[in-house]
C-alpha positions as CSV (number, residue, x, y, z in Angstrom):
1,X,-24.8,-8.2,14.8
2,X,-26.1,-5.7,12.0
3,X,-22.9,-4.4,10.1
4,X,-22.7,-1.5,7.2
5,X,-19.7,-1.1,5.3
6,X,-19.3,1.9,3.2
7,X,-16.6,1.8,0.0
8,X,-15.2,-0.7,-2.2
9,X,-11.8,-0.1,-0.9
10,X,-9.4,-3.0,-0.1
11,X,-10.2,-2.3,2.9
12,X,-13.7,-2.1,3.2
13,X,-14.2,-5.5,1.5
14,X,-11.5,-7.3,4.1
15,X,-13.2,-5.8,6.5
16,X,-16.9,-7.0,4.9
17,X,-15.4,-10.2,4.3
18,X,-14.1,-11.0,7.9
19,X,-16.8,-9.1,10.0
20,X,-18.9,-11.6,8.0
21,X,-17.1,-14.7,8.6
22,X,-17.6,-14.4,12.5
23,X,-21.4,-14.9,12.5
24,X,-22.4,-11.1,11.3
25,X,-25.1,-9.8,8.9
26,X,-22.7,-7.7,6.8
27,X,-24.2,-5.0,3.9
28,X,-21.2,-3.4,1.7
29,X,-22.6,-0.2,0.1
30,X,-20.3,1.5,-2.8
31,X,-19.4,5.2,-2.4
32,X,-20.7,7.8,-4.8
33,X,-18.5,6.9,-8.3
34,X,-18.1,3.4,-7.3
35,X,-19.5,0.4,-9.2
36,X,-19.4,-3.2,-8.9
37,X,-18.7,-3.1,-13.0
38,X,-15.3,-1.0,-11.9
39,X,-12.3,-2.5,-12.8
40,X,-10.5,-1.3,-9.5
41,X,-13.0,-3.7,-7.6
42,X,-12.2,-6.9,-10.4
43,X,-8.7,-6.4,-9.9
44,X,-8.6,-6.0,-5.8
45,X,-10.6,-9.6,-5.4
46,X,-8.5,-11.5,-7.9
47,X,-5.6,-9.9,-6.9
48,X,-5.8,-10.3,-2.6
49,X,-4.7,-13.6,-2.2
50,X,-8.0,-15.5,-0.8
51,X,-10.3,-12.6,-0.8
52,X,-12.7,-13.8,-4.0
53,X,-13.2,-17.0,-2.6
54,X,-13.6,-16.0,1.1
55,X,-16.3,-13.2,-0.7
56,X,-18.0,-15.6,-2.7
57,X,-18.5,-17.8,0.9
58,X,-20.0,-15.0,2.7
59,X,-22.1,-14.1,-0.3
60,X,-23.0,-17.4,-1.1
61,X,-23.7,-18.6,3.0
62,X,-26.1,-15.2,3.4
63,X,-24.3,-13.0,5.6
64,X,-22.6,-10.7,3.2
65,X,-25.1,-8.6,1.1
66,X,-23.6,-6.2,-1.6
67,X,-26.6,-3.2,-1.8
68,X,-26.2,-0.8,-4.7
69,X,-28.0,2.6,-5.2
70,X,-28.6,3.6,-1.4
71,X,-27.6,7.1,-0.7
72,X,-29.0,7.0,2.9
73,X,-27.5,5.4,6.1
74,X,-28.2,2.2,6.4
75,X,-31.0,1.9,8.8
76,X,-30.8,-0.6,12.0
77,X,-26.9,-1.2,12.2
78,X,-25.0,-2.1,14.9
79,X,-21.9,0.0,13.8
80,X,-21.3,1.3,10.5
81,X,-18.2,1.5,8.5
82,X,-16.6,4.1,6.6
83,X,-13.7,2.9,4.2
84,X,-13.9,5.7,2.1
85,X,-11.2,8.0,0.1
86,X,-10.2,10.8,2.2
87,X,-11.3,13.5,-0.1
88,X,-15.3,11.7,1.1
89,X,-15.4,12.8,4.4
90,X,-16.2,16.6,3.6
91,X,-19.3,15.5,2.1
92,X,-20.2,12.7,4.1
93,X,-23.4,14.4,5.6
94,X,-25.2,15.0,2.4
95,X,-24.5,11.4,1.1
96,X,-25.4,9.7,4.5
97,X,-27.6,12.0,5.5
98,X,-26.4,12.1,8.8
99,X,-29.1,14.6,10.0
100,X,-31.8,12.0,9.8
101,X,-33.9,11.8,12.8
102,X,-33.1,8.0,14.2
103,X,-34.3,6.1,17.2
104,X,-31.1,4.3,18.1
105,X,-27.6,5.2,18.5
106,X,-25.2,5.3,15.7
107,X,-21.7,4.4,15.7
108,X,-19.3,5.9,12.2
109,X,-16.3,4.0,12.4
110,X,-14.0,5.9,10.5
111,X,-11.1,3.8,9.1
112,X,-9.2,6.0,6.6
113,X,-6.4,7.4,7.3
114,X,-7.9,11.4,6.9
115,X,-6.3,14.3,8.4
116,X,-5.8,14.8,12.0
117,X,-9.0,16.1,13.3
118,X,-11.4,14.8,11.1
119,X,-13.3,12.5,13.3
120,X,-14.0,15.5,16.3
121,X,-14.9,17.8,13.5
122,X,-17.8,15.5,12.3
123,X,-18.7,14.7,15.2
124,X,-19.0,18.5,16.4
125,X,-20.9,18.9,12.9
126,X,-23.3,16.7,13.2
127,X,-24.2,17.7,16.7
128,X,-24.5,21.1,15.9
129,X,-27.2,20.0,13.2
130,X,-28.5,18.3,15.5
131,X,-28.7,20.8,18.2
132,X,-30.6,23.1,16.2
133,X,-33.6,21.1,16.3
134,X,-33.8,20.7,19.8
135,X,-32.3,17.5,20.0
136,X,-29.2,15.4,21.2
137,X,-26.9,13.7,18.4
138,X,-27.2,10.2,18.7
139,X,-24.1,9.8,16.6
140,X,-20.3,8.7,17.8
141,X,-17.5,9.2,15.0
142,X,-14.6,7.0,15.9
143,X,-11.6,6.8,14.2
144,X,-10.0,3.0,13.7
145,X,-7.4,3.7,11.1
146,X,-6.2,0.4,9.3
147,X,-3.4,-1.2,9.2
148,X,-3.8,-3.5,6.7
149,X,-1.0,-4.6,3.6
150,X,-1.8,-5.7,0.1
151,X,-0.4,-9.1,-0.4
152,X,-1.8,-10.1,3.1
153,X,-4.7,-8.0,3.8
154,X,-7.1,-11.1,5.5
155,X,-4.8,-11.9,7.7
156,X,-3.6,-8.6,9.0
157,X,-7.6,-7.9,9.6
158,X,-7.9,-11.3,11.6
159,X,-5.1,-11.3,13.4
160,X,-4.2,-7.6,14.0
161,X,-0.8,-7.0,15.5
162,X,-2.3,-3.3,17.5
163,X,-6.0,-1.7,16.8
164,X,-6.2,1.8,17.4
165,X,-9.2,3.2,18.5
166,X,-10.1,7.0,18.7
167,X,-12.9,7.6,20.6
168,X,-14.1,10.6,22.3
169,X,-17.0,9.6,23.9
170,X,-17.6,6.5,26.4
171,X,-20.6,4.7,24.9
172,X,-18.9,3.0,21.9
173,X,-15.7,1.5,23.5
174,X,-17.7,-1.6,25.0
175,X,-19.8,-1.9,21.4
176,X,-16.3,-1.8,19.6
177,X,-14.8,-4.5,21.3
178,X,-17.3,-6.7,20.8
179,X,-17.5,-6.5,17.2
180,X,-13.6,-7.1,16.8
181,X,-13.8,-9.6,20.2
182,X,-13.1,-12.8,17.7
183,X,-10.5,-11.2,16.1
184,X,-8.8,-9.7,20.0
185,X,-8.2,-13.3,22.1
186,X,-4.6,-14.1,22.0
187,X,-4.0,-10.9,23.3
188,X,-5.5,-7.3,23.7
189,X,-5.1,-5.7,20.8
190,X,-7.3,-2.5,21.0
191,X,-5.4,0.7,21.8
192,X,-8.1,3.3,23.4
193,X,-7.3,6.8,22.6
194,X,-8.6,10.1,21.4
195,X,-9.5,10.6,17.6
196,X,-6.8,13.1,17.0
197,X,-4.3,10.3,18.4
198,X,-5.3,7.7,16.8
199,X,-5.6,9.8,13.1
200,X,-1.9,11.1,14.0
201,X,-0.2,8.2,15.5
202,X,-1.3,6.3,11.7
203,X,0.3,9.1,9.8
204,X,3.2,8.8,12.6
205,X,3.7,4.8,11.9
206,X,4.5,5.5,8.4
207,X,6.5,8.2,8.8
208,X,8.7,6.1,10.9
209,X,8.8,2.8,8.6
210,X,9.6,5.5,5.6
211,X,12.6,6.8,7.5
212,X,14.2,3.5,8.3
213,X,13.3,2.7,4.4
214,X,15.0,6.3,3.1
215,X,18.2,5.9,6.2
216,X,18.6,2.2,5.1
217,X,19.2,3.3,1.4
218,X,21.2,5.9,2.1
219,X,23.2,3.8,3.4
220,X,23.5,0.8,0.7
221,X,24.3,4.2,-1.6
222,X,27.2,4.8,1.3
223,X,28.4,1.2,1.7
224,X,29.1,0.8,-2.2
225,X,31.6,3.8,-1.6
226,X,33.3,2.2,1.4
227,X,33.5,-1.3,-0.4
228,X,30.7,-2.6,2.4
229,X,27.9,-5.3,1.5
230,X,25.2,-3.8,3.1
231,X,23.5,-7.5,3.4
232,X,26.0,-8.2,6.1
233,X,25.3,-4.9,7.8
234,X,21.4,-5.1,7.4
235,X,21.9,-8.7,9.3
236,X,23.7,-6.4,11.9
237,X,21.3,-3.8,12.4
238,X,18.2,-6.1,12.5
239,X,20.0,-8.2,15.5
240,X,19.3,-5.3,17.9
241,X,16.1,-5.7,19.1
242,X,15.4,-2.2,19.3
243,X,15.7,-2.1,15.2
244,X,14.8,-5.4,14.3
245,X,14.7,-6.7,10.9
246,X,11.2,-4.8,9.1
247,X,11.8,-2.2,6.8
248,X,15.5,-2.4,6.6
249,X,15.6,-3.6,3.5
250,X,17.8,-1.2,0.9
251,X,16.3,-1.2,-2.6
252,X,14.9,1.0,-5.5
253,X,12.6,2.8,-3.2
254,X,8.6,2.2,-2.1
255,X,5.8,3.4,-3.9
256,X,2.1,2.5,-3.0
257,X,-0.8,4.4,-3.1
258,X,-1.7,4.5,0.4
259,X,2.0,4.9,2.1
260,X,3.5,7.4,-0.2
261,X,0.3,9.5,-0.3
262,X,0.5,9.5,3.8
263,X,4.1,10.5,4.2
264,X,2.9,13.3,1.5
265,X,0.0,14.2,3.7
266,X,2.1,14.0,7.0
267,X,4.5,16.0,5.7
268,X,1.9,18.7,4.6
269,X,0.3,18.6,7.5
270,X,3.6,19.6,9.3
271,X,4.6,22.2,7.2
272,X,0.6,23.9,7.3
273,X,1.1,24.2,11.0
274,X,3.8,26.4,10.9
275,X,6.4,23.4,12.0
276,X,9.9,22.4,10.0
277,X,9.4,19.1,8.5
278,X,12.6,18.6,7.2
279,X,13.3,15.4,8.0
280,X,10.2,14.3,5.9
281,X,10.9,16.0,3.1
282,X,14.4,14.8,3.3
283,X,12.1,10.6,3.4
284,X,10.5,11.9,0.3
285,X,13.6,13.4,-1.7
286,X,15.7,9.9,-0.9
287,X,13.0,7.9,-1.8
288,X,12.2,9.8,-5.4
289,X,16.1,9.8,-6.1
290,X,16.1,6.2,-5.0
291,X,13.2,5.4,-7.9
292,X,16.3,5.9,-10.6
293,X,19.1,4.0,-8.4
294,X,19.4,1.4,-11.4
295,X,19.3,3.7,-13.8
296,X,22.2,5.4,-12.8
297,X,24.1,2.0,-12.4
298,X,23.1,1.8,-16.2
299,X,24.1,5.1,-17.3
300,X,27.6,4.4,-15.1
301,X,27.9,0.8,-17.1
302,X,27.3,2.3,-20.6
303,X,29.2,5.8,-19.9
304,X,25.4,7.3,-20.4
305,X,25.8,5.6,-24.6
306,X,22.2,4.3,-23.7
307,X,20.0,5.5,-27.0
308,X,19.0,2.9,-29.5
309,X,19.7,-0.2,-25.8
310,X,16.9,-2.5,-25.4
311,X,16.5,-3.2,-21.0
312,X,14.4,-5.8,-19.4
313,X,12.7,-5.0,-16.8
314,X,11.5,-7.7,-14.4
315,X,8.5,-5.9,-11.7
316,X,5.9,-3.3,-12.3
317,X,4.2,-3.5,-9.5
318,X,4.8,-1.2,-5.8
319,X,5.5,-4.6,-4.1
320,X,4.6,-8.3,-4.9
321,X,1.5,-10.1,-4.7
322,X,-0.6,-6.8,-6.4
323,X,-1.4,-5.6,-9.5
324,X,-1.0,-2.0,-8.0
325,X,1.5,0.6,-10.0
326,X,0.5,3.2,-8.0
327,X,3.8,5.7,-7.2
328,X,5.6,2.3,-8.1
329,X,9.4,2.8,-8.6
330,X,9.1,1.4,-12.3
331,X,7.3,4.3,-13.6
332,X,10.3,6.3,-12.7
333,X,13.0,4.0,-14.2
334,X,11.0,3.8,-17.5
335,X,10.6,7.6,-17.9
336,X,13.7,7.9,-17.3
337,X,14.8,5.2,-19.4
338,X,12.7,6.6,-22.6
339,X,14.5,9.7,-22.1
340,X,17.9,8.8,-23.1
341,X,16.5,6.6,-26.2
342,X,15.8,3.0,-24.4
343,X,12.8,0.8,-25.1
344,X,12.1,-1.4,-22.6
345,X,10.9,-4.8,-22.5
346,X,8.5,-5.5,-19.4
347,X,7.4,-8.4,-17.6
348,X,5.3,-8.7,-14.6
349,X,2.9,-11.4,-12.9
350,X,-0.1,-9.0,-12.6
351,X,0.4,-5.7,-13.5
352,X,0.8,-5.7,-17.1
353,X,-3.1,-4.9,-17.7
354,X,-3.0,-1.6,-15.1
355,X,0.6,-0.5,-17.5
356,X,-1.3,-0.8,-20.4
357,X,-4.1,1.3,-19.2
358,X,-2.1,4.1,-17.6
359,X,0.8,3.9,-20.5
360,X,-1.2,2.9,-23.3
361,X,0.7,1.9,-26.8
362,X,4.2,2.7,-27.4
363,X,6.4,2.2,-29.9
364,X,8.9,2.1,-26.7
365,X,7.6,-0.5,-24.9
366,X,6.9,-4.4,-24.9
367,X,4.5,-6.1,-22.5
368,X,6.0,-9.7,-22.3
369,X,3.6,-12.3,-20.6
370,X,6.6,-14.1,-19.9
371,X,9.7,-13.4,-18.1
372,X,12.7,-15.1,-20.8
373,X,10.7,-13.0,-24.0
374,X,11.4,-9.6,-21.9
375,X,15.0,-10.7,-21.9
376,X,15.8,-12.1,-25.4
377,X,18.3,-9.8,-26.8
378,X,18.3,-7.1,-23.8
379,X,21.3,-5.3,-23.3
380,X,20.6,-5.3,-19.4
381,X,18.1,-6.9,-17.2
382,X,16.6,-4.5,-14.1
383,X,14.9,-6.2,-11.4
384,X,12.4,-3.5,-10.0
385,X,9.5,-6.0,-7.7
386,X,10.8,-8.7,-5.6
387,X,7.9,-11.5,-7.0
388,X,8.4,-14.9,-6.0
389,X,8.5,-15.8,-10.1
390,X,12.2,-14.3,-10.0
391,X,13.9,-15.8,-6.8
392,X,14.8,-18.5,-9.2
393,X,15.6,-18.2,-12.6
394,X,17.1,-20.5,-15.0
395,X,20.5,-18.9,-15.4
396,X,21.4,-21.0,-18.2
397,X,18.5,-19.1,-20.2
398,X,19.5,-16.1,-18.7
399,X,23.2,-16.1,-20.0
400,X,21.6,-17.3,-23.5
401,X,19.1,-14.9,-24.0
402,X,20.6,-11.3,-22.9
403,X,22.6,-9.8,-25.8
404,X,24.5,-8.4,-22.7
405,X,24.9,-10.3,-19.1
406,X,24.4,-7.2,-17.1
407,X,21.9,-7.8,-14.3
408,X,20.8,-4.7,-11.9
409,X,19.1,-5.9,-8.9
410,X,16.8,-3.3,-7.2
411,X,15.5,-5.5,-4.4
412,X,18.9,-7.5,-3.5
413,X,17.8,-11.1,-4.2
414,X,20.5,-12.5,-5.7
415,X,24.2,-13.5,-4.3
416,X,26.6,-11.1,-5.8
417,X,29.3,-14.1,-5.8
418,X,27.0,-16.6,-7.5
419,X,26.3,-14.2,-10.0
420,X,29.7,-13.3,-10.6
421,X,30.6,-17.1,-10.9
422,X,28.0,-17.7,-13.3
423,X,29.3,-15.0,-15.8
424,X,27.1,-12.3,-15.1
425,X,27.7,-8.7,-14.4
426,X,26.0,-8.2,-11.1
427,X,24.8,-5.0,-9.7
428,X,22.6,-4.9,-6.6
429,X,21.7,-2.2,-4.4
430,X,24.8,-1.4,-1.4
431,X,26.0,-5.0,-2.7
432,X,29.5,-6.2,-2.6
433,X,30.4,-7.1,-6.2
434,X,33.9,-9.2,-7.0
């Protein structure tokens, strides 16, 4: 089949990349303000574990064209693919040009998460437009919101654990499924549903992984006052099936550009339609208090004497496996740290260069390019990202290099007992310490 894909999103090029492996002509258009040359699109293929070599492939074999400069729907697609920002969609007809007088029918597969509603109100707009010419819309807006993770994007596209589908109109459903049928044999993935479902029940998935996120630190913060690891009880909770184990564990909060940004939006949303969302604003608040978790085990350590103390920090990035500093809880620690007089010595795999540009030069801060140099003569190490690069550190060095053994650990990936027996002063996050 004929495929257009519409934004240099993460998602848009996984989805490029993988409609493309299956056999498809696939033509990735860049949004208004997007550019091959930007450095948002260099970083998201080097950083997406296999997606510059599985873009080059397609590129290189024929089936994936990148066309720059169109400002017109493509013509003669199959389906076409909209993984634009949400703030696009208002303005989608005047880029596309969605009144255009086609032959064939045209399927907009909408797969931003966008405010509930959005899919029915561009379809009723463009029929409208439509209507007033004397003629039928040929268009169908569906709404396919993604569900994909940075760090394992490829996979979650090719091997989707649910697909929802918001369709209000019949035609499409048999189309869809065939274009995601190589990616839908082990079992039936696709969830049929009406656009506002599918636009709310993404917004509502979040929500929930955010609550058991903000309940499970709450908790940590209540186990250290009860003298309770909460490893042990995390183990306990995750055994009943109708937890399990996924996004239980406690920590110095999530960040993210997409998942923070749709809590904000679902929370919004609530509160604009005249309901209470407390409980939402009550995810948000934990998780923002939760950003300065190690600093307060800092301040607690030093009796708030923290002006003129240099701190490591280990882990810039939201999560590992991304360059990505977006609402990252590292920001938060570092303002907060600069406020009471610290400098800070930072260290991460991949996010040093996106620092740099949103931080620039400071007096205040150190980019180390390796690990050991943020720590040489720190007066306290804070582990912020969980990166593979830090599971296993040579202790040795550790206990050599920091002017003061006193390791914070916001993601729980060290035993609190080896720790101790090694001579450090261990800190994790709802951790039993000796």
């Amino acid at each position: 089949m004929d495929i257009g894909i519409y934004g240099l999103s993460l998602t848009g090029v996984v989805t490029a990349v993988s409609l493309a492996h299956v056999g498809n002509n696939v033509v990735l258009m860049p949004a208004p303000g997007e550019s091959l040359q930007m450095v948002e699109w260099q970083s998201l293929l080097s950083d997406e574990p296999g997606l510059l070599a599985a873009f080059n492939k397609e590129q290189l074999e024929g089936r994936l064209k990148v066309e720059v400069g169109h400002q017109k729907l493509l013509p003669g697609k199959d389906a076409h693919f909209l993984a634009l920002g949400p703030d696009a969609y208002a303005s989608l007809d005047k880029w596309l040009g969605l009144d255009q007088l086609l032959d064939e029918r045209v399927l907009l597969i909408i797969q931003t998460a966008v405010p509930v509603g959005t899919a029915e109100r561009l379809q009723a707009s463009i029929a409208q437009s439509w209507a007033k010419r004397g003629f039928s819309s040929p268009y169908a807006v569906v709404s396919m919101p993604d569900f994909i993770r940075q760090g394992t994007a490829l996979d979650n596209f090719q091997r989707p654990g649910r697909v929802l589908v918001g369709c209000d109109v019949d035609w499409p459903r048999a189309l869809i499924r065939d274009i995601l049928r190589p990616f839908n044999r082990n079992r039936d993935s696709l969830l049929f549903m009406s656009g506002r479902e599918a636009e709310f029940s993404k917004f509502v998935v979040n929500g929930m992984l955010a609550t058991k996120l903000s309940f499970m630190n709450e908790m940590a913060n209540l186990a250290e006052l009860l003298d309770v690891d909460i490893e042990k009880v995390r183990h306990g909770v995750g055994s009943d099936s109708r937890i399990g184990y996924d996004y239980i564990y406690p920590g110095c909060g999530f960040g993210g550009a997409h998942f923070s940004a749709d809590i904000i939006r679902l929370a919004a949303q609530v509160e604009q339609s005249g309901g209470h969302g407390n409980l939402l604003q009550s995810v948000l608040k934990i998780n923002e208090q939760q950003k300065e978790v190690l600093f307060r085990k800092l301040w607690c350590h030093y009796q708030g004497q923290l002006k003129g103390r240099t701190v490591a920090v280990w882990g810039a990035s939201f999560k590992p496996n991304t360059s990505s500093i977006r609402n990252a809880p590292s920001l938060v620690l570092m303002e907060a740290l600069w406020a009471q007089g610290c400098s800070v010595r930072l260290h991460d795999p991949k996010a040093l260069d996106n620092v740099r540009e949103l931080l620039g030069d400071r007096e205040d801060l150190v980019l180390c390019s390796d690990p050991y140099e943020a720590v040489s003569g720190a007066d306290a190490l804070l582990l912020m990202t969980e990166w593979k690069d830090y599971w296993s550190p040579d202790y040795r060095r550790l206990m050599q290099l920091l002017k003061t053994p006193l390791v914070l650990d916001g993601r729980n990936i060290y035993d609190p007992y080896l720790m101790a027996e090694r001579g450090f002063i261990y800190q994790g996050v709802g951790r039993r310490t000796v």
